[in-house]
LOFI-825098 format. One record per residue (C-alpha): residue number from 0; residue in three letters; x negated, y, z negated. Coordinates in steps of 0.05 Angstrom, whole numbers. Example, Ala and Ser with C-alpha at 12.3 -4.5 7.8 and 13.67 -1.06 7.14 Angstrom:
2
<i->0, aa->ALA, X->-246, Y->-90, Z->-156>
<i->1, aa->SER, X->-273, Y->-21, Z->-143>
This chain:
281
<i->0, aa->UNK, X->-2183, Y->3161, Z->-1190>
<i->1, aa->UNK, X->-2252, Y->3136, Z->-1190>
<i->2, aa->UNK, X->-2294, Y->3186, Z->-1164>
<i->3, aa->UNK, X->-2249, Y->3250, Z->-1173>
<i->4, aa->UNK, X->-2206, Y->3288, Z->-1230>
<i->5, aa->UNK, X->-2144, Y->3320, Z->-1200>
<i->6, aa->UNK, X->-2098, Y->3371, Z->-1244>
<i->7, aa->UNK, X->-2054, Y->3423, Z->-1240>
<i->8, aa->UNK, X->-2055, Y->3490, Z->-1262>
<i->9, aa->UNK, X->-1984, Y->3528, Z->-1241>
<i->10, aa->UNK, X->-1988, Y->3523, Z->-1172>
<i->11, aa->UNK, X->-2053, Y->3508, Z->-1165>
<i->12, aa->UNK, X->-2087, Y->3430, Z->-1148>
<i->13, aa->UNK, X->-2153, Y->3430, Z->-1175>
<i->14, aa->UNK, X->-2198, Y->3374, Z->-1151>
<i->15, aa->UNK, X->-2258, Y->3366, Z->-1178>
<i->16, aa->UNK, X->-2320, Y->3319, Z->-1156>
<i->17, aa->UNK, X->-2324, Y->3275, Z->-1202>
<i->18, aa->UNK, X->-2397, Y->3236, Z->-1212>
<i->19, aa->UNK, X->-2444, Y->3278, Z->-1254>
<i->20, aa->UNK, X->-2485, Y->3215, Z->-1265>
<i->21, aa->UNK, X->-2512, Y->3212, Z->-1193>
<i->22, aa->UNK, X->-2504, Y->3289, Z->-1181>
<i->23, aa->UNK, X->-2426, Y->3281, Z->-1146>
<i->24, aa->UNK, X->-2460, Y->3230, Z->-1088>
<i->25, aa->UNK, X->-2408, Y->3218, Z->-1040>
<i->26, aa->UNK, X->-2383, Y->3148, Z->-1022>
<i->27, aa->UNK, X->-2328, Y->3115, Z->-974>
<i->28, aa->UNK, X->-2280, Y->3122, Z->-1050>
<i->29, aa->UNK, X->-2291, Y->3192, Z->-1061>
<i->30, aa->UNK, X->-2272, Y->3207, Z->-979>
<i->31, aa->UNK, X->-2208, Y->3155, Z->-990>
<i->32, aa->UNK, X->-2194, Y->3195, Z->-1061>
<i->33, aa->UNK, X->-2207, Y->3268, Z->-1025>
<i->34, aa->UNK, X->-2155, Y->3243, Z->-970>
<i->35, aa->UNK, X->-2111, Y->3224, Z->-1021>
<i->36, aa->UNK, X->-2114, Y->3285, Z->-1057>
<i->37, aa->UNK, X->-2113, Y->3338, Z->-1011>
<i->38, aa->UNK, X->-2050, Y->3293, Z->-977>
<i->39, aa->UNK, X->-2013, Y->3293, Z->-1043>
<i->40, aa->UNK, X->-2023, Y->3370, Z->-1057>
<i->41, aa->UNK, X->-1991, Y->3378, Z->-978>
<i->42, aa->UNK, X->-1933, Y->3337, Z->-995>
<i->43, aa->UNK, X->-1912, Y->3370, Z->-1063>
<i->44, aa->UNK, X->-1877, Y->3442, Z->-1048>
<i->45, aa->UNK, X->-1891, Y->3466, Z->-1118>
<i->46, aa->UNK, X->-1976, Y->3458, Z->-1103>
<i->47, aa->UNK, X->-1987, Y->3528, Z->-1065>
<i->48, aa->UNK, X->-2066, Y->3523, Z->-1061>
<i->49, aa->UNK, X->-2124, Y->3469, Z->-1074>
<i->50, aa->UNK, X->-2197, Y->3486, Z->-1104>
<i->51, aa->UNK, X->-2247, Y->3443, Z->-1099>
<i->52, aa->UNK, X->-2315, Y->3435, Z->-1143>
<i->53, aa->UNK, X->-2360, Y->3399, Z->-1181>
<i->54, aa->UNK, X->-2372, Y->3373, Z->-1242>
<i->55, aa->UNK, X->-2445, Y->3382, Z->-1275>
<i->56, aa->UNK, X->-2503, Y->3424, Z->-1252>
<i->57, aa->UNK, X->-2494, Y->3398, Z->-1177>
<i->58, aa->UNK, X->-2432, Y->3412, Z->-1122>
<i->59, aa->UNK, X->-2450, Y->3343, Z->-1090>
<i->60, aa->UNK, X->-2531, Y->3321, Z->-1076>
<i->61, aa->UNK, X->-2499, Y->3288, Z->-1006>
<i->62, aa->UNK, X->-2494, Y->3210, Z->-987>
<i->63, aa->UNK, X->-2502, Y->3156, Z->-1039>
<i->64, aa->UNK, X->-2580, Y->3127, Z->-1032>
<i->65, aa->UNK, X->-2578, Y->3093, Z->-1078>
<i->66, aa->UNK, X->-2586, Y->3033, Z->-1047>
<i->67, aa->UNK, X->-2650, Y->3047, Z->-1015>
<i->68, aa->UNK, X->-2674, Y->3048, Z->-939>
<i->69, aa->UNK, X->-2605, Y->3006, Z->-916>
<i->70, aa->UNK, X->-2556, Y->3053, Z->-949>
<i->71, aa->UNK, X->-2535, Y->3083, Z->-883>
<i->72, aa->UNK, X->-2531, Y->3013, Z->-851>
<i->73, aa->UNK, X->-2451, Y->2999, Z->-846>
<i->74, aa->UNK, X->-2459, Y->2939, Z->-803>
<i->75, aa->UNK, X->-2514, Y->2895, Z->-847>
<i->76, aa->UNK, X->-2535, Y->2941, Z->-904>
<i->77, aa->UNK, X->-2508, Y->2983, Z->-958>
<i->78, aa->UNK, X->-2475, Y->3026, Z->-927>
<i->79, aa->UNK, X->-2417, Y->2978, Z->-908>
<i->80, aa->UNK, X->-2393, Y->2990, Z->-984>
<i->81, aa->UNK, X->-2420, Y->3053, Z->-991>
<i->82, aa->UNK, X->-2399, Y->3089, Z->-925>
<i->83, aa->UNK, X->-2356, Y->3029, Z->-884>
<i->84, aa->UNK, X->-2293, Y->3037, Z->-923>
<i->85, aa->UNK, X->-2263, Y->3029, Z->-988>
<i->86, aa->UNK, X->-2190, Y->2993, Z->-971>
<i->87, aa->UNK, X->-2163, Y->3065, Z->-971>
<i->88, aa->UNK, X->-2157, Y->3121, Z->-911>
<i->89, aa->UNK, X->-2210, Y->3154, Z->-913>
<i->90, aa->UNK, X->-2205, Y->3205, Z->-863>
<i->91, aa->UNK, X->-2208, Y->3264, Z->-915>
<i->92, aa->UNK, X->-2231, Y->3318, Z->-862>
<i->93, aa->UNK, X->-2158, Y->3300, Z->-821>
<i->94, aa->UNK, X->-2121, Y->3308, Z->-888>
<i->95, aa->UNK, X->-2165, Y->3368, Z->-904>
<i->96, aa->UNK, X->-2148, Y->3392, Z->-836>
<i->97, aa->UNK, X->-2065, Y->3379, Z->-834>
<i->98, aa->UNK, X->-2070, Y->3399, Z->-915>
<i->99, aa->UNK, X->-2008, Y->3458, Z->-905>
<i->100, aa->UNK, X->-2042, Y->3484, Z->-971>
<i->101, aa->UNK, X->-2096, Y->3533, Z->-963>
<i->102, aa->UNK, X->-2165, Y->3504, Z->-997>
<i->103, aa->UNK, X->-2215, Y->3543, Z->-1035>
<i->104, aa->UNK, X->-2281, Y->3509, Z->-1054>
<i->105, aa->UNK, X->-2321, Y->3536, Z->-1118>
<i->106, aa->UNK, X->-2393, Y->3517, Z->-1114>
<i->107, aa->UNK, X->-2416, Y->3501, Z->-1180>
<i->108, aa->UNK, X->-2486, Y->3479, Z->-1149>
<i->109, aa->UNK, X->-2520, Y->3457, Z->-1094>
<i->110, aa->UNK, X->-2490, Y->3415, Z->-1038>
<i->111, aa->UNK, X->-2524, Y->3381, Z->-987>
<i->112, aa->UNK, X->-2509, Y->3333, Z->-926>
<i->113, aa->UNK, X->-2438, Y->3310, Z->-929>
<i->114, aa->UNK, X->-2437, Y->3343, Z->-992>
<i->115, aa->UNK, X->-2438, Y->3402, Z->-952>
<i->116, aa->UNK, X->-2398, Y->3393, Z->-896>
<i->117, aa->UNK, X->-2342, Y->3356, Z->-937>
<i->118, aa->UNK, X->-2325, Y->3423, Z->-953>
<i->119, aa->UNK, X->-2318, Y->3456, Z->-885>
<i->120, aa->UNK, X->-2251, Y->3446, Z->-868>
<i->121, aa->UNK, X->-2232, Y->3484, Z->-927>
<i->122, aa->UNK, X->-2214, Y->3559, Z->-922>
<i->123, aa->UNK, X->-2249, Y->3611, Z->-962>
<i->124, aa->UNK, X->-2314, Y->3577, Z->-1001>
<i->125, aa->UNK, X->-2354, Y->3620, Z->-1074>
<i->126, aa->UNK, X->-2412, Y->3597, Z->-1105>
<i->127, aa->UNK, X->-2458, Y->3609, Z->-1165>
<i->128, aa->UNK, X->-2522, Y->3651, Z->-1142>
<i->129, aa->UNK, X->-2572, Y->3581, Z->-1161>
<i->130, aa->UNK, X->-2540, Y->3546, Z->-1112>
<i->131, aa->UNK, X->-2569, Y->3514, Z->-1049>
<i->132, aa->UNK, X->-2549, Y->3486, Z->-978>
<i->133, aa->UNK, X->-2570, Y->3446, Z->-936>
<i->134, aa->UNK, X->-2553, Y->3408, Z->-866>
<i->135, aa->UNK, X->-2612, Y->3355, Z->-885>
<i->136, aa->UNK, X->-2575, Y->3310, Z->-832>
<i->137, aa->UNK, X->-2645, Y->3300, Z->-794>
<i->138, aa->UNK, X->-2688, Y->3299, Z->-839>
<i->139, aa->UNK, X->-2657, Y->3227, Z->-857>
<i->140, aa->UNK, X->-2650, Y->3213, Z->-778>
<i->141, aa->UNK, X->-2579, Y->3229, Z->-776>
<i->142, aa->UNK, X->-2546, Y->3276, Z->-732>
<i->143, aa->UNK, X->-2493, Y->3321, Z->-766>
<i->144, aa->UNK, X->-2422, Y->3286, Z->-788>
<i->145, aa->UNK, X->-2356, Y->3304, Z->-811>
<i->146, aa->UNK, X->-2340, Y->3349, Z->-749>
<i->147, aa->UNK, X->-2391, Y->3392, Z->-775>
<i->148, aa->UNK, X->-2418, Y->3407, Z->-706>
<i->149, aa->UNK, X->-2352, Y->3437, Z->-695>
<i->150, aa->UNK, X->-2337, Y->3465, Z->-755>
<i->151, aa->UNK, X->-2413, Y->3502, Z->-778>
<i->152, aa->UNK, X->-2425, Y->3552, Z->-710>
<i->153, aa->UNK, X->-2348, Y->3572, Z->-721>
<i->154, aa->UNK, X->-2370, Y->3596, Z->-790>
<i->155, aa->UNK, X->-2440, Y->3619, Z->-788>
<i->156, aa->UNK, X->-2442, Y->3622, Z->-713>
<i->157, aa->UNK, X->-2486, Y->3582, Z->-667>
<i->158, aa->UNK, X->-2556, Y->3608, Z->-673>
<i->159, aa->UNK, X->-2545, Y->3594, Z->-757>
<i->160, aa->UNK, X->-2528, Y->3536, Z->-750>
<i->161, aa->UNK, X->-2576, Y->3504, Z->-692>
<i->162, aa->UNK, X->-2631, Y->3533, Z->-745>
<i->163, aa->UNK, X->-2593, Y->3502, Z->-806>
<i->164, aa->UNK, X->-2586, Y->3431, Z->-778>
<i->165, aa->UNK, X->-2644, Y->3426, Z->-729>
<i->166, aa->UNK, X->-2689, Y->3444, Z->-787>
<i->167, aa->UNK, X->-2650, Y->3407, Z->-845>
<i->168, aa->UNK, X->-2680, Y->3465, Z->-887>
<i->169, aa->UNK, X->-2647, Y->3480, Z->-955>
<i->170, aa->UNK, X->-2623, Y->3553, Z->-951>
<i->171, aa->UNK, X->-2612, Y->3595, Z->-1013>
<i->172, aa->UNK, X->-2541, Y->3622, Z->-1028>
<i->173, aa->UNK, X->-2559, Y->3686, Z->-1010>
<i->174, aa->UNK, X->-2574, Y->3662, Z->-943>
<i->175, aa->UNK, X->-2510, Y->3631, Z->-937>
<i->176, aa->UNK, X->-2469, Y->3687, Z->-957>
<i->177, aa->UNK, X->-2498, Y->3733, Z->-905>
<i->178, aa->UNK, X->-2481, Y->3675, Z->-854>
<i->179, aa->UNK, X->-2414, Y->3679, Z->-877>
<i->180, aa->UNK, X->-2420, Y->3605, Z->-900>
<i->181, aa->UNK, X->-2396, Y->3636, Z->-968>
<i->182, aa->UNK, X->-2352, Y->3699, Z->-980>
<i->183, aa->UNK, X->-2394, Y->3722, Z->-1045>
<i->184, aa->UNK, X->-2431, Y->3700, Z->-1103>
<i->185, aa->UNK, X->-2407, Y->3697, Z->-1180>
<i->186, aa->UNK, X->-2436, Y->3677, Z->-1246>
<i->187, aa->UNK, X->-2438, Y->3608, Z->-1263>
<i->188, aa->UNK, X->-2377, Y->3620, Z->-1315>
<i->189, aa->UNK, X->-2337, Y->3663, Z->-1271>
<i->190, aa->UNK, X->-2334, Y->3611, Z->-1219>
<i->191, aa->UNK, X->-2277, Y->3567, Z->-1230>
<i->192, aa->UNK, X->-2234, Y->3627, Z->-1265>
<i->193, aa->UNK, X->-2247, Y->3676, Z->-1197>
<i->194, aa->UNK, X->-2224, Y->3611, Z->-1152>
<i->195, aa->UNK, X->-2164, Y->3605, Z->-1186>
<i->196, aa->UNK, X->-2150, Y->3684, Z->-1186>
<i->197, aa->UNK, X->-2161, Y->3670, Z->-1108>
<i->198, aa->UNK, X->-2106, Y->3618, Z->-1106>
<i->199, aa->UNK, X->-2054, Y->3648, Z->-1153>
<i->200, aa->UNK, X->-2065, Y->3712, Z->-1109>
<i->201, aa->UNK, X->-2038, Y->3673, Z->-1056>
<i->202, aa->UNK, X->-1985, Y->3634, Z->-1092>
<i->203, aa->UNK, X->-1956, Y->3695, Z->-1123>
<i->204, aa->UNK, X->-1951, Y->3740, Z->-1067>
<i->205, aa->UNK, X->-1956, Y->3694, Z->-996>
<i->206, aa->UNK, X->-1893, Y->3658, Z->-968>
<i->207, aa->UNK, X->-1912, Y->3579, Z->-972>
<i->208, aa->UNK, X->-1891, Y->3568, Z->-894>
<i->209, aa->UNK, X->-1921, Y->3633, Z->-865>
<i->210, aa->UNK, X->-1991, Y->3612, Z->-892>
<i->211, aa->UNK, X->-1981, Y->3544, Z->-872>
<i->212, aa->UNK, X->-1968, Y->3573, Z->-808>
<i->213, aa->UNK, X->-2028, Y->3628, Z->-805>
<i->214, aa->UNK, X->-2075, Y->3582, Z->-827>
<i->215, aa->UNK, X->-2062, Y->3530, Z->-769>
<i->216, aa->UNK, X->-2064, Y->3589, Z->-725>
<i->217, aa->UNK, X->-2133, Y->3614, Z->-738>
<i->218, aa->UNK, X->-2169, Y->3543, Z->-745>
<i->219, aa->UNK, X->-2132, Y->3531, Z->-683>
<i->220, aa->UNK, X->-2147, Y->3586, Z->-636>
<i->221, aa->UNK, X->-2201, Y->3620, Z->-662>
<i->222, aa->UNK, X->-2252, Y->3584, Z->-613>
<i->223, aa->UNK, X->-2200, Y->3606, Z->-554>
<i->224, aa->UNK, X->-2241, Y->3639, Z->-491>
<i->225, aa->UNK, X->-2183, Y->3690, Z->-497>
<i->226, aa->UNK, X->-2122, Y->3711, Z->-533>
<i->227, aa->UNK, X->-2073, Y->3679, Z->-486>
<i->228, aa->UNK, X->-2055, Y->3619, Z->-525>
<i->229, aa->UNK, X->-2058, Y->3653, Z->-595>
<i->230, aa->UNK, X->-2004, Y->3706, Z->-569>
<i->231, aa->UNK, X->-1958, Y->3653, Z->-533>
<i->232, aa->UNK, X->-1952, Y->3611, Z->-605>
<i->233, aa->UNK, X->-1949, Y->3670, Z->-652>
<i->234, aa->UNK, X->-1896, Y->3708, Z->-611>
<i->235, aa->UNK, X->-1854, Y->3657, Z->-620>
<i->236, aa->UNK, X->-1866, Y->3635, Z->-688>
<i->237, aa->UNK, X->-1846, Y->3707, Z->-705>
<i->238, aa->UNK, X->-1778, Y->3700, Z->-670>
<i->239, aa->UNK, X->-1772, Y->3640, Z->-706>
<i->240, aa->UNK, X->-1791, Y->3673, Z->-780>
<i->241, aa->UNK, X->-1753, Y->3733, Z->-767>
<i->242, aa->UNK, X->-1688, Y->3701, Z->-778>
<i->243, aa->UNK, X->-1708, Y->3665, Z->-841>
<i->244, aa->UNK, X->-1693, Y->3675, Z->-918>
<i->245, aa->UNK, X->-1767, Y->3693, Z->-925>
<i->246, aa->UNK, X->-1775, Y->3748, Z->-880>
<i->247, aa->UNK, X->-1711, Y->3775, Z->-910>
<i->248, aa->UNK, X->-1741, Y->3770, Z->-983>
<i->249, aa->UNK, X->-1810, Y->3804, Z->-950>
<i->250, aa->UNK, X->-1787, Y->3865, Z->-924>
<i->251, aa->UNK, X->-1732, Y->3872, Z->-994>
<i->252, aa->UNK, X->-1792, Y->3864, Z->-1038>
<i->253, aa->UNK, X->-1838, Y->3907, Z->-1012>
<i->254, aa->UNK, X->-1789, Y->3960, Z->-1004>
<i->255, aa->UNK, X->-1765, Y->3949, Z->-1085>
<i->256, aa->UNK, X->-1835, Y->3960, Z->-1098>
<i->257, aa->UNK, X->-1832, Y->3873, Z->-1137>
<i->258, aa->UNK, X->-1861, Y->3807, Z->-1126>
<i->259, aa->UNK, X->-1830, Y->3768, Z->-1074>
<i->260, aa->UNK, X->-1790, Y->3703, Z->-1091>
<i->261, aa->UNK, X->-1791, Y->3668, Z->-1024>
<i->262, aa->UNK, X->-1747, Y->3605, Z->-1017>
<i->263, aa->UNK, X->-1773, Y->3577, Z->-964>
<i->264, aa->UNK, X->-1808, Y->3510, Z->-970>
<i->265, aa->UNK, X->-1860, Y->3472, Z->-932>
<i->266, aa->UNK, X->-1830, Y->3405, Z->-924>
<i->267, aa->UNK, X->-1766, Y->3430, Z->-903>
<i->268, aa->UNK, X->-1769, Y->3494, Z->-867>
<i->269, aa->UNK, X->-1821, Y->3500, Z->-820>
<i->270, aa->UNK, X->-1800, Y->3524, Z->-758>
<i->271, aa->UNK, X->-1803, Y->3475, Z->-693>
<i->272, aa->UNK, X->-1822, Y->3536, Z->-639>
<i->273, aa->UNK, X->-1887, Y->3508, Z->-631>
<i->274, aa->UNK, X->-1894, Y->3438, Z->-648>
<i->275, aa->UNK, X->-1966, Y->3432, Z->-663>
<i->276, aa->UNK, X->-1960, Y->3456, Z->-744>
<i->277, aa->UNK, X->-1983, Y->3374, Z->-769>
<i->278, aa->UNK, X->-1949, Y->3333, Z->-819>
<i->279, aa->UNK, X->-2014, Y->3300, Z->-864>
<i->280, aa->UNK, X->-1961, Y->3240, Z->-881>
């Protein structure tokens, strides 16, 4: 990949931003190489979780500028290479979004603009203390992008983020951990080593198809006016689950006092109660 470096550690995909030279900017490859990645890591049953950071002393500074005034402009300017597509898919917040692996994003600076809201999709998000964040979306005459209209008052609630993104303010990390933007801080060496504890804490002990499951159910009901629809789906996802191999290896673990070994797998064994758990193929 170009603008990425994707490994493995166990279980773990570990993506990492990939452009210390202009700070991680994004560009239409890195959204076509993010869409790839996080598509890959849905499609291969051994992968149980994804982190996401950043190489150098910057998550990612936002859009690439770098071609001056008309690097926005997709039908005349720059922005038609930068921003207008790359040959590739690059619908990386879909892929993010059907991903059946949960996503954990360690901020190893600041992030700002899409560098921000790239990561919003994802599920639980760290950072170093340094960091900053910022919507900066108009203060470049932009309104906010990547679904992150949707996606911000859902985390940090609305009045957050109408001040976040109708000031385009940077806001310490601090600030964004009380938001809830962030789930807590950590030194700048800790930070890759606690996001992978995060994800082997869910490979080792999860079932791959039950947090496939639980993680479409809260991104898709969460914003429900009432409970109604979340207890239709799960009640019968739990029928469902209650006669499988997993469920049976559950409850025999826990009472043996071991680690569960669950067979089930993503690409072959989720359940068809529902219909709305997506395929990212």
């Amino acid at each position: 990949m170009e603008t990425l470096e994707v490994r493995t550690e166990g279980p773990v995909m570990v993506v990492t931003l990939d452009r210390p030279a202009v700070l991680n900017a994004y560009n239409a490859t890195m959204g076509a190489e993010l869409a790839e990645a996080f598509r890959a890591a849905d499609a291969e049953d051994a992968i149980r979780a994804v982190v996401l950071t950043g190489r150098g002393r910057v998550f990612c500074a936002g859009a690439d500028v770098s071609a001056g005034p008309r690097a926005f402009d997709t039908a005349a300017g720059a922005g038609a290479g930068n921003f207008g597509g790359a040959g590739r898919d690059s619908d990386f917040i879909g892929a993010m979004m059907a991903c059946r692996k949960p996503s954990i994003v360690a901020f190893n600076g600041s992030a700002a603009g899409v560098g921000l809201t790239l990561t919003l999709p994802c599920d639980i998000r760290i950072s170093v203390a340094q960091a900053k964040f910022g919507c900066v979306f108009t203060r470049r005459g932009l309104v906010p992008e990547a679904g992150s209209a949707w996606f911000l008052p859902r985390l940090v609630g609305l009045p957050t983020a109408l001040r976040w993104c109708l000031t385009g303010a940077m806001v310490p990390a601090e600030e964004a951990l009380a938001a809830g933007l962030v789930s807590e801080l950590v030194a700048p060496d800790a930070l890759l080593p606690r996001a992978l504890a995060i994800a082997h804490e869910i490979a080792e002990n999860t079932a791959p198809v039950a947090v496939a499951l639980t993680r479409q159910l809260l991104w898709r009901h969460a914003g429900d006016p009432d409970p109604s629809g979340a207890l239709a789906v799960d009640s019968r996802l739990n029928i469902a689950l209650g006669r499988s191999a997993d469920v049976r290896e559950g409850v025999a673990a826990f009472l043996e006092k071991r680690r569960p070994r669950f067979p089930g797998r993503v690409s072959t064994d989720m359940p068809e109660a529902v219909g709305w758990p997506p395929r990212s193929g």
